[in-house]
C-alpha positions in Angstrom: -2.6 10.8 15.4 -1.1 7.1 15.2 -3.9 5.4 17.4 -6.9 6.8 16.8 -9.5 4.7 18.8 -8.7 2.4 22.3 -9.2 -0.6 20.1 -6.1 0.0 17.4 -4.5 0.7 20.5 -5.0 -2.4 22.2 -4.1 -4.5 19.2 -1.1 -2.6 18.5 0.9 -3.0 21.7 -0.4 -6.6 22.5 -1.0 -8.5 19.2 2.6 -9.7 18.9 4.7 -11.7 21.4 7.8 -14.1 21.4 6.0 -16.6 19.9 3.6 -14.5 17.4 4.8 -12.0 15.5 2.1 -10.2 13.6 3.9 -9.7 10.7 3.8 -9.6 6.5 6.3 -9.4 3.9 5.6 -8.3 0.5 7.5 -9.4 -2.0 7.8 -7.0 -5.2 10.0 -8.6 -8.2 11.3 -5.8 -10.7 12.6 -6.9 -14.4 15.3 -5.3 -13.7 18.2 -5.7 -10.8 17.3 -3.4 -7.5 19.8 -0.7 -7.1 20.7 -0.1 -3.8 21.6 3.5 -3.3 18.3 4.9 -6.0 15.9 2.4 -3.7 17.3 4.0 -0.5 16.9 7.7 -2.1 13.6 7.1 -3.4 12.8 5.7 0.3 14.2 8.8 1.8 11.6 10.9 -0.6 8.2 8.5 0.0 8.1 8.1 3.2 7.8 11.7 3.8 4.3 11.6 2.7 3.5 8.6 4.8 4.4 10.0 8.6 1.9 7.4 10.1 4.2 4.4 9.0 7.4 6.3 10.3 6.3 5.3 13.8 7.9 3.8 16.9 6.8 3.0 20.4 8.1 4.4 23.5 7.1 4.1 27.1 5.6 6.7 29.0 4.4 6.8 33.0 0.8 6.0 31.8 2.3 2.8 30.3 2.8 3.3 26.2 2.5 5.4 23.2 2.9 5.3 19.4 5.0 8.4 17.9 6.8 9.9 15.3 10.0 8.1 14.5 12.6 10.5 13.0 15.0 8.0 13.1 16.3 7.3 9.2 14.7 3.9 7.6 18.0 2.6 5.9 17.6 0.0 3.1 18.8 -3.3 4.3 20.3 -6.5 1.3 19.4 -9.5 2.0 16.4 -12.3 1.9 16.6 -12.6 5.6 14.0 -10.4 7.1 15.3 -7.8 9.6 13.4 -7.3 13.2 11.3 -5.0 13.6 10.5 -2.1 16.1 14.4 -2.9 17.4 18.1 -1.1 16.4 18.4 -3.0 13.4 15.5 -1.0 12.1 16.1 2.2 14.2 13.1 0.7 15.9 10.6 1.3 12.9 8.0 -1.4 12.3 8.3 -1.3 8.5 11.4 -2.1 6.9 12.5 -2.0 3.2 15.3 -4.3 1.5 16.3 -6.0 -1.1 17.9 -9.0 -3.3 19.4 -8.6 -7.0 15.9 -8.2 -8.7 13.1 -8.3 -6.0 12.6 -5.8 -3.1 10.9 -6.2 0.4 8.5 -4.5 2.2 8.2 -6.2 5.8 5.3 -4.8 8.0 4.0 -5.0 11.4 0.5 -6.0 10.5 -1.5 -4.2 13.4 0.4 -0.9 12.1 -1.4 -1.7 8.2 -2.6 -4.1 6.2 -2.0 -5.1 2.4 -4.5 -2.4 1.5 -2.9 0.1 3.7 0.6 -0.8 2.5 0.1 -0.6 -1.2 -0.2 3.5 -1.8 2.9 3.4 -0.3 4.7 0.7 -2.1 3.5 2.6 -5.3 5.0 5.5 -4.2 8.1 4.2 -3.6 8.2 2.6 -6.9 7.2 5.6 -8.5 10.4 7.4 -7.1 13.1 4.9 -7.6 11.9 4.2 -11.4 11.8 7.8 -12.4 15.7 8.2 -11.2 16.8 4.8 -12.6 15.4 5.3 -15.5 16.0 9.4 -15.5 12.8 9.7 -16.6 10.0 10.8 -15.8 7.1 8.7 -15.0 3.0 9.0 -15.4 1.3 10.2 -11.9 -1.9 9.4 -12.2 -3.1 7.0 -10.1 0.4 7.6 -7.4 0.3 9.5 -4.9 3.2 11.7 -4.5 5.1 13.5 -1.3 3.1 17.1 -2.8 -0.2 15.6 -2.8 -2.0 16.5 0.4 -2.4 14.2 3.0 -6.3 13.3 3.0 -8.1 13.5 6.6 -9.3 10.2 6.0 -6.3 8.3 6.0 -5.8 8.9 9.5 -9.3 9.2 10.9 -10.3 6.9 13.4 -12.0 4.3 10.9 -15.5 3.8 13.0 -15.6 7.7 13.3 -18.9 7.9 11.0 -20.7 4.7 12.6 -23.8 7.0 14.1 -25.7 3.9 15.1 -24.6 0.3 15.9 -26.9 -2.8 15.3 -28.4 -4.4 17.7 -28.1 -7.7 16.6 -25.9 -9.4 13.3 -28.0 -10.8 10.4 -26.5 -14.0 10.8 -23.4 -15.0 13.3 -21.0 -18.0 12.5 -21.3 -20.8 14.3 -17.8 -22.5 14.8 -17.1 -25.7 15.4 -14.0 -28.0 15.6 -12.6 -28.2 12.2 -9.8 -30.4 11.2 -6.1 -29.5 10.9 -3.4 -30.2 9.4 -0.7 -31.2 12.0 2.4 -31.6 10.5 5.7 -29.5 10.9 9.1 -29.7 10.1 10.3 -26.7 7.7 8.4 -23.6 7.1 8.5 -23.1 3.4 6.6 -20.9 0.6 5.2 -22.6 -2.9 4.9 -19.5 -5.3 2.9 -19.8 -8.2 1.4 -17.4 -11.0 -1.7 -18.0 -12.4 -3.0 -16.1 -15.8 -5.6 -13.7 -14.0 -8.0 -13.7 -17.3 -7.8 -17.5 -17.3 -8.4 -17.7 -13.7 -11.4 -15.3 -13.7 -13.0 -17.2 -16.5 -12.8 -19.8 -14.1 -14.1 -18.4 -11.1 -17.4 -16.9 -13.4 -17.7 -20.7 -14.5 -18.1 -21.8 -11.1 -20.3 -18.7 -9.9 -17.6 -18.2 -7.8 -15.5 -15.1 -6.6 -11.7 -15.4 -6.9 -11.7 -16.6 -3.2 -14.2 -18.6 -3.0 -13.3 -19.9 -6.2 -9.6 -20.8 -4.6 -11.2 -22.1 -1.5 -13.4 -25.2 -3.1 -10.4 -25.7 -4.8 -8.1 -26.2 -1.8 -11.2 -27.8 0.0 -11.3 -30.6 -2.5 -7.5 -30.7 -2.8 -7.8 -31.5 1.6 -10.2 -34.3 0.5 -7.6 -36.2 -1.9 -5.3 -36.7 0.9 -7.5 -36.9 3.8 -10.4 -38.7 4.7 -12.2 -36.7 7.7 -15.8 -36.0 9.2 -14.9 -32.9 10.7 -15.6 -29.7 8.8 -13.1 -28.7 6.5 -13.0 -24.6 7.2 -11.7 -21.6 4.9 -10.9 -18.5 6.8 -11.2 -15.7 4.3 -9.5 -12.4 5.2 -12.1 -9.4 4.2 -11.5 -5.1 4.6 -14.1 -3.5 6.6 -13.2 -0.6 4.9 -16.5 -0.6 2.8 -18.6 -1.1 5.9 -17.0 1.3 7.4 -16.7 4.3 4.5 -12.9 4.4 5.4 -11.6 3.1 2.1 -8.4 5.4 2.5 -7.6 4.4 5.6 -4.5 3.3 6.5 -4.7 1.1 9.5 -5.2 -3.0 9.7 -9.3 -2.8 9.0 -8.7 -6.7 8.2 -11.8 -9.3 9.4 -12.2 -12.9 9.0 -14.9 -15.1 7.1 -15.4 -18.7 7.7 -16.3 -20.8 4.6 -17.4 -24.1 6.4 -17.5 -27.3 4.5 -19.1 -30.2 5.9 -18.8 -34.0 5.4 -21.4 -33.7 2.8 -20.2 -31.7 0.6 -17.8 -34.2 -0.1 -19.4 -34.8 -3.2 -19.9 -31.4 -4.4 -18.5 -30.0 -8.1 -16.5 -26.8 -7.7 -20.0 -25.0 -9.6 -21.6 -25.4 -6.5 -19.3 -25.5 -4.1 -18.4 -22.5 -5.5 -21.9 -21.3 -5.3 -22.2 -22.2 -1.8 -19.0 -20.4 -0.8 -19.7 -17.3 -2.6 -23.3 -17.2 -0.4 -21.2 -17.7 2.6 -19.6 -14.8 2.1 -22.1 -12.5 1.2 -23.6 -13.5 4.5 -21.2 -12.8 6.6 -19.6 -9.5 5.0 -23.0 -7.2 5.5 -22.3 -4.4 7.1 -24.5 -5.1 9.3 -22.6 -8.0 10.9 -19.0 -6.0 10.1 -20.5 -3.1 12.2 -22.1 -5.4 15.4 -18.4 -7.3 15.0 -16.9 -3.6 15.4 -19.6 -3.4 18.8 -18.5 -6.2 20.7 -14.7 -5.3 20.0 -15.2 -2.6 22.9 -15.7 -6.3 25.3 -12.2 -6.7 24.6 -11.2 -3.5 25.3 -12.7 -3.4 28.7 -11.6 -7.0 29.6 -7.9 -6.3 28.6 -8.1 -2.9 30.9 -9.2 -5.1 33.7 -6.2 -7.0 33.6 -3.1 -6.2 36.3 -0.1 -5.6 33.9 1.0 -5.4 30.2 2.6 -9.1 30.5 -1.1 -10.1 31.4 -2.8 -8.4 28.4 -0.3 -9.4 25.7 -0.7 -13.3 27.1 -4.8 -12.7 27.1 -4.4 -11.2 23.4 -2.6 -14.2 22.2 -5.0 -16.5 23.7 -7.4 -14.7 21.7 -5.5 -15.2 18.4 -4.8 -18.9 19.0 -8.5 -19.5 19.6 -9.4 -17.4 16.2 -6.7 -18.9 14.1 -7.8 -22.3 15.1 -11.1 -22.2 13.8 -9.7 -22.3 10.3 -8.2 -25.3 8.2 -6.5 -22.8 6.2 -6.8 -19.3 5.3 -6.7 -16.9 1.9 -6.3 -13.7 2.0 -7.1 -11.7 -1.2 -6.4 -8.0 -1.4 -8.1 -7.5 -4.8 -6.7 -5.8 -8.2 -5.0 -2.5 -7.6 -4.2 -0.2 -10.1 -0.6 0.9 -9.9 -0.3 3.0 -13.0 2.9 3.6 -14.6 4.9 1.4 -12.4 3.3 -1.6 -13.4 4.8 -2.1 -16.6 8.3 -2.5 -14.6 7.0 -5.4 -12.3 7.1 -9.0 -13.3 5.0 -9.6 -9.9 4.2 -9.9 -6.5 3.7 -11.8 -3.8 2.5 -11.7 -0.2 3.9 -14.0 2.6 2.2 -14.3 6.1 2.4 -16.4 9.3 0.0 -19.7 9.6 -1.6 -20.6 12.4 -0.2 -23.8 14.6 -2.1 -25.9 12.5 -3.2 -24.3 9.4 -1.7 -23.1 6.0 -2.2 -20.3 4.2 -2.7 -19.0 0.5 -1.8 -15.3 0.0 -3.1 -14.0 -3.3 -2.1 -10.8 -5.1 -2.9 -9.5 -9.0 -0.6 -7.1 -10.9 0.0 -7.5 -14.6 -2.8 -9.7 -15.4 -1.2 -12.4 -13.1 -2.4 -13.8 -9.6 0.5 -14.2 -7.8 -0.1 -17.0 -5.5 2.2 -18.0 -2.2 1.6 -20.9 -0.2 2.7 -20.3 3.0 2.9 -24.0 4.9 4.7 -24.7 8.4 5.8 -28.3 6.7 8.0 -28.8 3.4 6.4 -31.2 1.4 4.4 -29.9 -2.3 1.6 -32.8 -2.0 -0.9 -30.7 -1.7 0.5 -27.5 -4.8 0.9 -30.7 -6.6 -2.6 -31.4 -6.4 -3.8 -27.6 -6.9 -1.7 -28.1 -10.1 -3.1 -30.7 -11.6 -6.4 -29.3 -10.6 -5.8 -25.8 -12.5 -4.7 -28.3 -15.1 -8.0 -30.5 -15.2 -9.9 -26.6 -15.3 -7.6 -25.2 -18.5 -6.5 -22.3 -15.8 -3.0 -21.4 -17.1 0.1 -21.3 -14.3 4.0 -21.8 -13.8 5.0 -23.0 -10.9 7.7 -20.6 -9.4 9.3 -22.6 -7.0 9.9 -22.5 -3.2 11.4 -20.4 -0.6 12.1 -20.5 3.2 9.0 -19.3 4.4 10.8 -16.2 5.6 9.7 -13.6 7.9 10.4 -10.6 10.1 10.4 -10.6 14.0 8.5 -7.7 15.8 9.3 -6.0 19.0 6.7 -3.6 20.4 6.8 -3.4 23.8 8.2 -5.6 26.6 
């Protein structure tokens, strides 16, 4: 039920290690303070409907398996992110806590993604407002624990590919890109960023929302560094289209590269914007998503020829490091969701994530007309959300700068 083809299973048991955890937090921030004991009831209640995210991992003679964890999910206070698939979470890979006015949703990342997560979150929402506020609360558009679970959110995702290309329309060429070296302390720069102002921006610049962020952050990298090599946006896309599995729950996340070479340099955001917006287009057709999905099943039989788990997870991490280092920074986007009734009760949300070794990362999501932007960066310093600042500033897009945080994120154990 829980790993539905050999490819979700290979990525869930080997796509985290000591010094990777595949992990996201989302950050949800209420008007009001979180009350403890309603969040934990109405946690109790959701997560009945969602059985596939009540999951833990156990170890069997033929090596592992994903099952049903009955185990209780207990609400946890606190910024500090608990670790995953362990006791402290009665070895569930999503946790829920909270902190005076915000609450936390911290997820393995090859269990969901942001799309997958969100039904849930709404849910959960939808349960704890209607008993703080003894009320109750419009459904449409939630999904509640009486609504029958649809077949599709547990299908294997590639179940209705009948045919497979036999070659992509077009196939990225990578090259070396630059990077941004520094470290010292891992910190998040929240912003929010009027979503009407924003979007008149992005149709200015015959952009997309992402593509529209990534010249912008590409010409940001030019003010403070002068380089040949390509400056590269890796842009996180669903599959689900491609794949006609738009209720699916599991991680169906891919990667676009947005390359931009030494001479663009002297591009406006119109047609960088342009350019970046082609780019994409390019390299989401299904027909490239679906040969992509093909050659996963290289991976698959190149990880079973391996001697042990401790070899597989170390080749699957070798893997990551080569992906994530193809990209100067990376946005991920999940696009406007409609949370219904809820909404109204959120000031906003926010998405954190890890960054590569040497990359940052811009995690976008929209609820009440705002873009709530994070900046995840393995280095303190605001030079460059200075510059995206006054760059919003010289476009008329309409912000407030949030502040920072600790880049703060949850450990995962799966197996080992």
């Amino acid at each position: 039920m829980f790993l539905n083809n050999q490819f979700m299973h290979d990525s869930f048991l080997y796509a985290t290690n000591e010094n990777f955890h595949n992990v996201f937090r989302m950050i949800i921030q209420m008007k009001e303070f979180v009350q403890e004991d309603i969040l934990q009831k109405a946690l109790n209640t959701a997560i009945i409907r969602y059985p596939y995210l009540s999951v833990k991992v156990i170890q069997t003679k033929e090596g592992y398996d994903v099952v049903k964890n009955d185990q209780p999910m207990i609400v946890y206070h606190g910024f500090e992110a608990p670790y995953l698939g362990t006791k402290e979470t009665n070895e569930h890979l999503i946790a829920v806590g909270y902190e005076e006015n915000t609450i936390f949703i911290d997820c393995y990342h090859s269990l969901t993604d942001g799309n997958g997560i969100t039904p849930f979150a709404k849910t959960l929402l939808y349960y704890y407002l209607c008993d703080s506020l003894d009320k109750p609360l419009n459904p449409t558009g939630i999904v509640r624990i009486e609504d029958p679970m649809d077949d599709e959110e547990i299908n294997d995702p590639t179940s209705k590919i009948k045919d497979y290309p036999s070659q992509p329309i077009y196939e990225y060429k990578p090259e070396e890109c630059f990077h941004i070296t520094e470290k010292d302390k891992e910190t998040t720069h929240l912003l929010k960023i009027d979503e009407q102002s924003f979007m008149e921006h992005s149709m200015s610049k015959d952009s997309s929302p992402n593509a529209a962020l990534a010249a912008m952050f590409y010409k940001v990298l030019l003010q403070h560094h002068d380089v040949d090599q390509p400056i590269v946006a890796g842009v996180a896309m669903t599959t689900r289209q491609a794949l006609d599995a738009e209720k699916s729950y599991t991680n169906l996340v891919s990667l676009l590269n947005l390359k931009y070479t030494s001479d663009m340099k002297d591009f406006d955001l119109l047609k960088l914007g342009t350019l970046g917006r082609g780019m994409m287009f390019l390299q989401s057709q299904p027909e490239n998503v679906l040969y992509g999905i093909k050659n996963r099943q290289k991976l698959v039989d190149y990880l079973a020829s391996l001697p042990n788990d401790e070899a597989r997870q170390k080749a699957y991490y070798e893997m990551i490091l080569r992906m994530k280092a193809l990209d100067t920074f990376f946005i991920s986007y999940t696009g406007k969701k409609d949370w219904g009734a809820v909404e109204s009760y959120i000031d906003s949300i926010y998405v954190l994530s890890p960054n590569g070794a040497d990359c940052f990362g811009i995690n976008v999501y929209v609820i009440n007309h705002t873009f709530g932007i994070a900046i995840n960066q393995n280095f303190e310093s605001d030079r460059y959300v200075k510059s995206f600042i006054n760059l919003l500033e010289e476009e008329n897009v309409s912000y407030t700068y949030e502040g920072k945080i600790p880049l703060e994120l949850s450990k995962v154990k799966v197996i080992g």
